[in-house]
C-alpha positions in Angstrom: 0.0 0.0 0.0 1.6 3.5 -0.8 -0.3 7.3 0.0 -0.5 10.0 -2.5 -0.7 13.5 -1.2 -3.0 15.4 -3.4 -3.4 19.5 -3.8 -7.0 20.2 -4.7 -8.7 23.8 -4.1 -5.5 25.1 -2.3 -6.0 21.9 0.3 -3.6 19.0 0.8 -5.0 14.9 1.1 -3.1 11.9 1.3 -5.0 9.1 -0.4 -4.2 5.2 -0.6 -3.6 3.4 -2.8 -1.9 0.2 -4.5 1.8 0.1 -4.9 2.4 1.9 -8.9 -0.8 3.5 -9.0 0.6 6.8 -7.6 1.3 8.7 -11.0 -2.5 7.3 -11.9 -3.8 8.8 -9.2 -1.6 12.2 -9.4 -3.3 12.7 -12.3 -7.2 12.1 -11.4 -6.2 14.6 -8.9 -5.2 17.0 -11.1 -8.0 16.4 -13.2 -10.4 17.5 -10.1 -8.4 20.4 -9.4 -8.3 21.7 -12.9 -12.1 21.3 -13.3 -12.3 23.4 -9.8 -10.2 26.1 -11.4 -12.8 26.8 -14.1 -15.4 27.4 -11.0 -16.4 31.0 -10.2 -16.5 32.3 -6.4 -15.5 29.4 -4.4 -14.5 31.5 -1.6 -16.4 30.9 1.3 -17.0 26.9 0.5 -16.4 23.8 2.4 -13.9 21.9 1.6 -16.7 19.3 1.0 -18.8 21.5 -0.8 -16.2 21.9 -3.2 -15.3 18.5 -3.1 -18.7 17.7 -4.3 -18.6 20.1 -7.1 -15.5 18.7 -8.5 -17.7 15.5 -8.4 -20.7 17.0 -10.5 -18.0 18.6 -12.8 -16.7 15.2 -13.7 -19.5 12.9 -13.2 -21.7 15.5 -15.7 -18.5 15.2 -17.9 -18.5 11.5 -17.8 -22.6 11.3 -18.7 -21.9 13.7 -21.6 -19.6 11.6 -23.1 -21.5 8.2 -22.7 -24.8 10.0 -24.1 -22.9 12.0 -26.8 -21.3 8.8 -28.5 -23.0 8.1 -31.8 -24.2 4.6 -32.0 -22.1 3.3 -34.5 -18.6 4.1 -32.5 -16.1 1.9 -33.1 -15.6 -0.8 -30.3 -14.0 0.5 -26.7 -11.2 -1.3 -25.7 -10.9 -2.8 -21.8 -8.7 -0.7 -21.2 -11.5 2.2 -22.2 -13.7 0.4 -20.1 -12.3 -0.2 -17.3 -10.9 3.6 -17.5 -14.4 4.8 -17.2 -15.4 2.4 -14.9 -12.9 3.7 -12.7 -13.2 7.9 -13.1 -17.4 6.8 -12.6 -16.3 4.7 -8.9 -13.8 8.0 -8.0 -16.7 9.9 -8.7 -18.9 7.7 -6.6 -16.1 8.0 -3.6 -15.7 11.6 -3.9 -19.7 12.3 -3.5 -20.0 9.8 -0.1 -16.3 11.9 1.1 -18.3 15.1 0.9 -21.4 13.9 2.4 -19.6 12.6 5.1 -17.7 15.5 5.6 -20.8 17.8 5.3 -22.5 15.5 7.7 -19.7 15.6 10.4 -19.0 19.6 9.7 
């Protein structure tokens, strides 16, 4: 098991993860973080809060694409797959963080 420390909003978490998934998970991070740089007026959020919009950002972004793709698109890989299957779990995990964080705050 290794830890990843993640800078998202101007905040700082350490997340686990599997041994060689560190760059991976650099990189989701950043992902969230660039999608909360496109937001207007944060100030004054909770971490959660802003947590949770990252969340919407991507989840909305991940819908788009799956609804956008004309039917005849050629065949996604497993790798494609299990790529979305994995941004649509983060998502999933980052909504219950900021609930529970909202919840205890």
């Amino acid at each position: 098991m290794s830890n990843v420390t993640l800078e998202i909003a101007g905040r700082r978490y350490t997340i686990a993860c599997a041994e060689g998934e560190e760059p991976h998970i650099e990189m989701l991070g950043a992902s969230i973080h660039n999608k909360l740089t496109q937001l207007d007026n944060l100030t004054g959020q909770s971490p959660e809060r802003i947590l949770l919009y990252g969340a919407l950002l991507l989840a909305d972004e991940l819908h788009e694409t799956k609804t956008s793709a004309p039917a005849a698109a050629p065949q996604t890989t497993g790798a494609d797959d299990d790529q979305a299957r994995r941004l649509e779990e983060l998502a999933d995990k980052l909504e219950g963080m900021a609930s529970q964080l909202e919840a205890a705050g």
